[in-house]
C-alpha distance (Angstrom), angle and dihedral (degrees) to the residues before:
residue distance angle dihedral
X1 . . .
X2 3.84 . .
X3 3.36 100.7 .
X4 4.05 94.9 49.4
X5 3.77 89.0 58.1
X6 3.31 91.2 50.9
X7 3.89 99.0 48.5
X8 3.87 84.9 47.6
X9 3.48 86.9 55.0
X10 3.62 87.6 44.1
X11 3.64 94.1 54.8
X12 3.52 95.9 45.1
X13 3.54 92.3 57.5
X14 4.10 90.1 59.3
X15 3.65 88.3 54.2
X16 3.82 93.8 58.0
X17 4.05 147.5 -5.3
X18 3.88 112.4 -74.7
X19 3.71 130.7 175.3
X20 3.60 126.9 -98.7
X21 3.76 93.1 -109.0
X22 4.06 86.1 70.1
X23 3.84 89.7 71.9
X24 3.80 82.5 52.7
X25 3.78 83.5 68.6
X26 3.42 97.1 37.7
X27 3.44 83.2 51.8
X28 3.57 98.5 61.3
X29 3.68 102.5 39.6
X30 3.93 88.7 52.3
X31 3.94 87.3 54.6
X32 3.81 100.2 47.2
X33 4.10 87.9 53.4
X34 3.66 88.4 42.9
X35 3.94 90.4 57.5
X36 3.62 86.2 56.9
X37 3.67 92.7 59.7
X38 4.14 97.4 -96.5
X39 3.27 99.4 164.4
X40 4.29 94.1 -161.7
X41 3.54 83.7 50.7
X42 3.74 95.7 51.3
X43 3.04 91.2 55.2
X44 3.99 108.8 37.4
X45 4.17 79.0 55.4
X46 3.80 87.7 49.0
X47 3.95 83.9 59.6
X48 4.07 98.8 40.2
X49 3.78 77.4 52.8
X50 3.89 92.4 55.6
X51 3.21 95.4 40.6
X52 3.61 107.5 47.1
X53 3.76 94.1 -126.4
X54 3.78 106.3 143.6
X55 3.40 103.1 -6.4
X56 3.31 142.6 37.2
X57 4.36 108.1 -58.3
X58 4.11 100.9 -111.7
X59 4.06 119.5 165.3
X60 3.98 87.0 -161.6
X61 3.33 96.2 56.0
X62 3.88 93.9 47.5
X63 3.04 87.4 44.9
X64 3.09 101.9 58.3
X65 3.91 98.9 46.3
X66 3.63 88.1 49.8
X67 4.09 90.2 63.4
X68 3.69 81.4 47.3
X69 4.09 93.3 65.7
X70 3.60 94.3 23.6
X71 3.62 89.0 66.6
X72 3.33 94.3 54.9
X73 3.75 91.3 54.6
X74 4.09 101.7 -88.1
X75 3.25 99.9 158.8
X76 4.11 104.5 -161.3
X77 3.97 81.1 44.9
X78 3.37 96.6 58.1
X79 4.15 87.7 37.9
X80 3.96 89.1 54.5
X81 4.33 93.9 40.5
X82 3.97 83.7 54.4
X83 3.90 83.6 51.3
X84 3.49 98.3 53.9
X85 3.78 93.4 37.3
X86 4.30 89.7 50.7
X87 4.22 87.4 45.9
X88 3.75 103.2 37.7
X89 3.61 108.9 -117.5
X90 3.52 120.6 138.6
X91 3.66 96.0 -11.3
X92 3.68 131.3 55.6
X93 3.62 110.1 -90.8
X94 3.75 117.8 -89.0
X95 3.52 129.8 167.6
X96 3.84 96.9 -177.8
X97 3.82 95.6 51.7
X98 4.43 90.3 45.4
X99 4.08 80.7 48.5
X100 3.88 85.9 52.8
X101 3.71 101.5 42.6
X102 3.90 94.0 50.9
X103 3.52 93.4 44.9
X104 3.79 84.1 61.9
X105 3.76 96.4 47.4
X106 4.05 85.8 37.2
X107 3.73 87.0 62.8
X108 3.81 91.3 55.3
X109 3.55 87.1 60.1
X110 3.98 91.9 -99.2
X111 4.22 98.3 167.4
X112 3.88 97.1 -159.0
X113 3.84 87.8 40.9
X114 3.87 90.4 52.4
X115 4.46 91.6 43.8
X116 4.41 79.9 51.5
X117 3.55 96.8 48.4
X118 3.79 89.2 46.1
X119 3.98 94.1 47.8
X120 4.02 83.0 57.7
X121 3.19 101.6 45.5
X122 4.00 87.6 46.6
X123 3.89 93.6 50.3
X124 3.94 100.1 30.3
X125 3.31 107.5 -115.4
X126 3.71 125.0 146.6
X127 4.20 87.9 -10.5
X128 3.65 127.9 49.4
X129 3.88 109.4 -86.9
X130 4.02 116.9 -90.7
X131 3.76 124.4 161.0
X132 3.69 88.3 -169.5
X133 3.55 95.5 58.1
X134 4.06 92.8 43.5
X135 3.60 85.1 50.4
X136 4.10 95.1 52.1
X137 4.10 76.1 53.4
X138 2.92 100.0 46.8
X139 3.43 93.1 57.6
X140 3.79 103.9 54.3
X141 3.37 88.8 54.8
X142 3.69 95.3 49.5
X143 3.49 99.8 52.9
X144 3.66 93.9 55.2
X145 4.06 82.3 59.0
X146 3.80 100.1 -97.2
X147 4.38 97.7 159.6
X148 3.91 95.5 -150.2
X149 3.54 94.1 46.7
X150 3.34 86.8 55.7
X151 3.47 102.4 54.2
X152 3.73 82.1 38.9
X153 3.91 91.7 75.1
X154 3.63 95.8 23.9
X155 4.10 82.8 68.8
X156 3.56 91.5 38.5
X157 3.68 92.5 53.9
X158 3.39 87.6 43.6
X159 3.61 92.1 55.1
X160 3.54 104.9 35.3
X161 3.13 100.4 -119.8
X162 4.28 118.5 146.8
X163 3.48 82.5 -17.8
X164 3.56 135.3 70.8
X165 4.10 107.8 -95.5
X166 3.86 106.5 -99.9
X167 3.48 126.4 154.7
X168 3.59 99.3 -178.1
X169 4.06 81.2 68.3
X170 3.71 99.3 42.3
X171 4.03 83.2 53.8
X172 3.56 88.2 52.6
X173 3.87 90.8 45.8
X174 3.86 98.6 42.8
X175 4.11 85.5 44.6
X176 3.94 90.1 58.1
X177 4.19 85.6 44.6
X178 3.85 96.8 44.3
X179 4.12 90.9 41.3
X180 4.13 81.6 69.6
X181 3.62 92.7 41.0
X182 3.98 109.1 -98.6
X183 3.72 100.2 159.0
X184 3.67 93.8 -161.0
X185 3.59 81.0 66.7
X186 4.16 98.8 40.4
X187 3.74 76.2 62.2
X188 3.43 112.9 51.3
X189 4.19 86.4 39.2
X190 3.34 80.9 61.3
X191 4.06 98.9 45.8
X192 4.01 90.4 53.5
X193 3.93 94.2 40.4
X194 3.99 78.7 53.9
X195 4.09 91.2 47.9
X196 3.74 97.0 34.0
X197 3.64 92.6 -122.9
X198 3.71 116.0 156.5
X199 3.61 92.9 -6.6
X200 4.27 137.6 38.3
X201 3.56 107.6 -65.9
X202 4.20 104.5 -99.4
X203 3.61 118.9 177.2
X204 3.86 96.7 -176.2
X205 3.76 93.1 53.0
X206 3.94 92.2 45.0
X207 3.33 85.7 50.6
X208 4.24 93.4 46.7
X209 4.16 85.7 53.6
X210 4.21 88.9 41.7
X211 3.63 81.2 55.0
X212 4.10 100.2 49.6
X213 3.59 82.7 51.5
X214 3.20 106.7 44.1
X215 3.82 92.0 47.9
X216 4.35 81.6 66.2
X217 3.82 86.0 58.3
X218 4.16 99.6 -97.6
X219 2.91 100.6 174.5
X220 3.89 95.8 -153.8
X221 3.40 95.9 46.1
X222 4.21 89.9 57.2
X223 3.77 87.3 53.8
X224 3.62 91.9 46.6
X225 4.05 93.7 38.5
X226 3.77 82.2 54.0
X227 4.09 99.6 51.8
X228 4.07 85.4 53.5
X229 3.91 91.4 53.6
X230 3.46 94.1 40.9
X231 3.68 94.7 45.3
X232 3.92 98.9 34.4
X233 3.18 106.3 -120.0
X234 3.89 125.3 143.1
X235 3.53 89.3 -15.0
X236 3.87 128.8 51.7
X237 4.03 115.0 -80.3
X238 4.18 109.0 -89.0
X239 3.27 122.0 170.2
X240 3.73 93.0 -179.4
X241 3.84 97.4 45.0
X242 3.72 81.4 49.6
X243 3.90 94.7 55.5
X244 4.01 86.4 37.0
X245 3.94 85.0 62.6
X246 3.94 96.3 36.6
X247 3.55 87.4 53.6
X248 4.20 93.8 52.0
X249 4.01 90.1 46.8
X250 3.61 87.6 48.3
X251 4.07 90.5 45.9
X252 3.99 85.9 52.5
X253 4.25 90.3 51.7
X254 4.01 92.4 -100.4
X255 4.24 89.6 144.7
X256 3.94 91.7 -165.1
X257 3.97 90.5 65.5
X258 3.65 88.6 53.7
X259 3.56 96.7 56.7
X260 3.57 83.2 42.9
X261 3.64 99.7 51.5
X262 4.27 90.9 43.9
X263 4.03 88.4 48.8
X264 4.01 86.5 55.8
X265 3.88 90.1 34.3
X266 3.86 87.3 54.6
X267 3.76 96.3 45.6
X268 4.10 93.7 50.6
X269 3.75 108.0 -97.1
């Protein structure tokens, strides 16, 4: 079978460096499985053909073998034809048919096609915009551990937006985000430790998720990492980790640390 010899060959190439004229083969065996209606093959061509791997890189190609197996229900195919179709390459751009091909792979239980449909329906594009819908989204994909969705609902939880307003959720949401190391979420942990909203007010461990975040260069999150030091709260008073952290945020555009940093610069710190 075609598309065995080209997953041996596919495996093979895992176990140790090959040249690029092996993905020619691969190549080749993927297609003549693909003609006969494999829809694996369809789309694992559909991806050499995106990627360049083999052949010469071509979105309309790929594109076109991924409609191939997403029509007969593939569901990363029809996840990476909404792609294309939502960014532009290799199709016309269309936001309604990307909104319609990840709500079919979304329906399989496709997590980054479920966070996709839920950023559309969120910002309007393609579908009429509904918060509540993006948050239903949202949600399938979180629970099944997908880290933007997460922060996705933590915020809109936060925010009240298609969901009732309730922080102790959105803590519970940005906790699961920040846990795999979204800094958005380190940071807004942080804000609502800081406020005491959702959970007891704690300014050592808003400053310990400040920190994680600021450590990715959030900008925010330095500024606000830098108030606590400066001020002495949750952490022990420093003015010069405080202008140390100004100074980053300011690096990284964040104008309030570098009015920060020159108010501590003026004063001798």
């Amino acid at each position: 079978m075609p598309y065995k010899l080209a997953k041996k060959i596919f495996v093979r190439k895992r176990k140790r460096s090959y040249l690029g004229e092996d993905f020619t083969i691969v190549a080749k065996s993927y297609q003549k499985a693909a003609e006969q209606g494999h829809a694996i093959s369809q789309y694992q061509l559909g991806a050499l053909y995106q990627k360049g791997k083999g052949i010469d890189q071509d979105f309309s190609i790929a594109a076109s073998w991924y409609q191939k197996a997403a029509e007969q229900g593939h569901a990363t195919s029809q996840y990476q034809l909404g792609s294309l179709y939502q960014e532009g390459r290799g199709v016309d751009q269309d936001f309604s048919t990307a909104a319609s091909w990840y709500q079919q792979a979304a329906e399989q239980g496709h997590a980054t096609s479920q966070y996709q449909l839920g950023a559309l329906y969120q910002e309007g594009r393609g579908v009429d915009q509904d918060f509540s819908t993006a948050a239903s989204w949202y949600q399938k994909a979180a629970e099944q551990g997908h880290t933007t969705s997460r922060y996705q609902l933590g915020a809109l939880y936060q925010e009240g937006r298609g969901v009732d307003q309730d922080f102790s959720t959105a803590v519970s949401w940005h906790q699961k985000a920040a846990e795999q190391g979204h800094a958005i979420s380190q940071y807004q942990l942080g804000s609502l430790y800081q406020e005491g909203r959702g959970v007891d007010q704690n300014f050592s461990t808003a400053a310990n998720w400040y920190q994680k975040a600021a450590w990715q260069g959030h900008a925010i999150s330095q500024y606000q990492l830098g108030l606590l030091y400066q001020d002495g709260r949750g952490v022990r008073q420093d003015k010069s980790q405080a202008k140390e952290w100004f100074g980053k945020a300011c690096d990284r555009g964040d104008q309030n640390g570098c009015d920060a940093y020159r108010v501590l610069n003026e004063l001798g710190c």
